[in-house]
N, C-alpha and C positions, 0 to 999 in steps of 0.2 A: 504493500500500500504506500509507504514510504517513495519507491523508487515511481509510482506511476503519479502522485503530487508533484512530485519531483519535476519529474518530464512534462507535466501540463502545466506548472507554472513557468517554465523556461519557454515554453512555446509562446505565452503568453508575454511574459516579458519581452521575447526576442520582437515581436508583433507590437508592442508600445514601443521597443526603441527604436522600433525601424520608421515608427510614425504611421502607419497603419493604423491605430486604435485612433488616433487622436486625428488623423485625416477622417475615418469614418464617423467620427462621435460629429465633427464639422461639420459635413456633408449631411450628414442626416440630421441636421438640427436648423439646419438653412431650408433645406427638403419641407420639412413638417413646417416651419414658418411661414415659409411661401405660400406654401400650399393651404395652412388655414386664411392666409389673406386673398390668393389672387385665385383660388377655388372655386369663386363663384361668380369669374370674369364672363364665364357663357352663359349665363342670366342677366347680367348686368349689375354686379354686385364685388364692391371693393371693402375689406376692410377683415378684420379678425373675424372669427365666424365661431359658435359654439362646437360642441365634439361631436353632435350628430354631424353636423355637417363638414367636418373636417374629417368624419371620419369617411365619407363618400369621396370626397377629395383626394384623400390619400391611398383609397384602394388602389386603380391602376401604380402609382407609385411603387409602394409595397410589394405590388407581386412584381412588377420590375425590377426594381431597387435590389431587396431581401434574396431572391433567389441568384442573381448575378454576386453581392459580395459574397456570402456563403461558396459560391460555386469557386470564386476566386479564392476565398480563404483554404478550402481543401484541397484544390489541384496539386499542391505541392507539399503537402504535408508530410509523405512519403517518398513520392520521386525526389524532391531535392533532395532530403540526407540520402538517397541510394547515390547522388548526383557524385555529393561532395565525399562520399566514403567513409561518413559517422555512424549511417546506420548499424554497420558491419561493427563498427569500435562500440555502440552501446549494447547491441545482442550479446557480441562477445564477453562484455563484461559482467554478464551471468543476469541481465532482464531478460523475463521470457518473451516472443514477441506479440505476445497476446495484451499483456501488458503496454509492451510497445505501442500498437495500437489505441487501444482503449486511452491510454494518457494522449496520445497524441489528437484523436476525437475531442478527449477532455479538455485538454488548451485550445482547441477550435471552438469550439461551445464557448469557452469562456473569453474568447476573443470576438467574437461575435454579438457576445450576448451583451456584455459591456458597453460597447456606444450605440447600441438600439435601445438599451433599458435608460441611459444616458440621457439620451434626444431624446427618448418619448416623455421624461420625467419634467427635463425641461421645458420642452414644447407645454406639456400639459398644464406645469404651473405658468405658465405666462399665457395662456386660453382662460384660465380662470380666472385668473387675474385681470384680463382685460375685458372678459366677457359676462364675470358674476355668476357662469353657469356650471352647475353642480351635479349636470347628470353626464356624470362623468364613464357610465358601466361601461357603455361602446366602445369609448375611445381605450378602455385598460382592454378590450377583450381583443380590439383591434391590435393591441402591443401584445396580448401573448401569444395572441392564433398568428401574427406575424415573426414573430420568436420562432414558434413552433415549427412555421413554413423555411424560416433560415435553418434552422436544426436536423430538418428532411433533407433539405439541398447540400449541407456540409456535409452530410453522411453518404450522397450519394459523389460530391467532391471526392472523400476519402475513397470511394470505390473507385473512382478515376484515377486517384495518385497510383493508387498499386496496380492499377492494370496496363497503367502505362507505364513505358521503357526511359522517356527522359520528359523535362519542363514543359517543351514545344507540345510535345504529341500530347499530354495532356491538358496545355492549356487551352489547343484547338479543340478536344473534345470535351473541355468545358465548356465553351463558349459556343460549339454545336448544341451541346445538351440544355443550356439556357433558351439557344432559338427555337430549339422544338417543342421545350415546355412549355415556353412563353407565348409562340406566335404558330409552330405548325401544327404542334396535337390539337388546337383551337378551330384551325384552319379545317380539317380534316372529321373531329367531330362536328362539327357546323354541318359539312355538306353531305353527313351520312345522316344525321339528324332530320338535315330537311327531307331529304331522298326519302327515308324510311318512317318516319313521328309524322302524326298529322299532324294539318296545320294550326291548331289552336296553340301548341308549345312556342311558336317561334318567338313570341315576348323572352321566354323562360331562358331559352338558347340564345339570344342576343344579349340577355342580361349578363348570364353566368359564362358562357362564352362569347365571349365579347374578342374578336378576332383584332383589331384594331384597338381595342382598349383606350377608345374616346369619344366613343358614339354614345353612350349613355349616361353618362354623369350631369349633364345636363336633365336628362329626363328626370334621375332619381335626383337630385338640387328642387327640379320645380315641382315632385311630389309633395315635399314639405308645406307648399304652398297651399297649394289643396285643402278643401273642407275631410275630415276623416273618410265621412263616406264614399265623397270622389275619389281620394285616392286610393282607398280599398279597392274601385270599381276600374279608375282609371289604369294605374298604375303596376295593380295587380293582374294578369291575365291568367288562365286556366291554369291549373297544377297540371304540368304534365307526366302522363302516366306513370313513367320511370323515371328517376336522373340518375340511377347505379352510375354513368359516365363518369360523372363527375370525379369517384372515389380514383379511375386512371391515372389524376393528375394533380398534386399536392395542390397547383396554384387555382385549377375550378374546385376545390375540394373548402380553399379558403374563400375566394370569391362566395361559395353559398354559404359560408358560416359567417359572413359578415352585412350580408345582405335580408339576413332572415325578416328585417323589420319591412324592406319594398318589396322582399318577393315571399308566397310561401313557397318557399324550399329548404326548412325544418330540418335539420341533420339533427340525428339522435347524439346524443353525450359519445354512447357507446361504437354507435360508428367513427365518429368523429377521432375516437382513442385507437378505435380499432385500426382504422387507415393506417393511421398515421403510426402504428406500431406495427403493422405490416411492411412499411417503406423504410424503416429505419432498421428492422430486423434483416431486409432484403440487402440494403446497403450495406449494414455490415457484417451480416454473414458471407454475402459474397467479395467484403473486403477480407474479411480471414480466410478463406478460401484462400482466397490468392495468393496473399503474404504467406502462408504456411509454404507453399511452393516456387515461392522468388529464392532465387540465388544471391544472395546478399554481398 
């Protein structure tokens, strides 16, 4: 236990000195300000905005944002020390690489988790602060289910590091693996959805898959506007029969657990764990996998 504290706080250290934490704490504190101010430019509306509606603002953000630094923070978790020939010097020195691993996830978690829990903290006291508004549940559920979504991605990062031979080939199939989560599996459920779901879902499908990830944010800003019942009628369109889809892909899987108040699309507690402990068991099972049979 000693030797894997060890190794996950050096990762983490190494990731503040390099300025990494302290670039991302920036970036994501500019991110969430902006964005609760100029959020509701496509309405016509300038200025701080309360956490319902920052947190509408900040979804496309978030599933952009969250899963590209994650994806960056893992890629090289592993393949670099194979790079620089440490890896080999810490095995050897009697950690098993099980260990290895798991500490090494573990300073990824805690490099990551640090300037999103950081910027949301801040962000949030200065929302309240300018806006007196107290209904704050969204915006914390939107920082952990966005947590969560970083947490999927650096585990499936870590499966990249060790499947790849050096930095390149991993950081190109990082930065693949972002585009497909982000913009082609979207792409791709969309046109199998319309083809096969009737047409009452395509509300449902434009919302949670949202191919472009700027067509709607508009729509759900001017829900708020709406008398209850309008929006219920407006806003809401037919429950479509299935969304199992969703569970495919961490970032529609948060799109519907953030959206539950404009759309019903209801995730249970226990799927919501379930997924999400499927994708991370898959990550790093098949990251020990691999590591057992690298040549160090």
């Amino acid at each position: 236990m000693k030797s894997l504290t060890l190794i996950a706080c050096k990762e983490f250290s190494d990731r503040f000195r390099s300025g990494w934490v302290v670039a991302c704490v920036l970036v994501w504190l500019g991110a969430i300000c902006l964005t609760s101010i100029f959020g509701l430019v496509q309405i016509g509306r300038i200025g701080v905005q309360g956490y319902d509606r920052t947190v509408v603002s900040l979804l496309s953000l978030v599933q952009y944002l969250v899963p590209l630094l994650a994806l960056l923070l893992g890629h090289d978790l592993i393949v670099s020390e194979r790079e620089e020939r440490t890896l080999a010097l810490l095995v050897a020195s009697g950690v098993s690489r099980a260990r290895v691993l798991c500490a090494k996830f573990a300073g990824g978690v805690l490099s990551l988790a640090f300037p999103l829990l950081l910027g949301f903290i801040i962000a949030g006291t200065v929302i309240a602060l300018a806006t007196r508004d107290r209904e704050i549940n969204s915006f914390l559920w939107l920082a952990g289910s966005g947590l969560v979504l970083g947490i999927v991605f650096l585990g499936i990062g870590l499966a990249i590091s060790v499947l790849c031979r050096t930095r390149v080939q991993s950081l190109v199939a990082a930065l693949l693996t972002w585009c497909f989560a982000v913009f082609a599996f979207d792409l791709i459920a969309l046109g199998m959805l319309v083809s096969l779901r009737s047409p009452v879902a395509a509300h449902e499908i434009d919302v949670l898959c949202d191919p472009t990830h700027v067509n709607t944010v508009a729509d759900l800003h001017a829900a708020y506007d709406a008398p209850v019942g309008e929006r219920d009628g407006a806003t809401v369109a037919k429950r479509a029969a299935a969304l199992s889809w969703i569970l495919a892909n961490p970032i529609d899987l948060f799109r519907a657990v953030n959206l539950s108040k404009q759309m019903p699309t209801h995730v249970p507690p226990w799927v919501i764990a379930g997924t999400v402990g499927a994708w991370l068991v898959f990550a790093l099972g098949l990251s020990w996998w691999r590591f057992r049979r690298v040549d160090l």
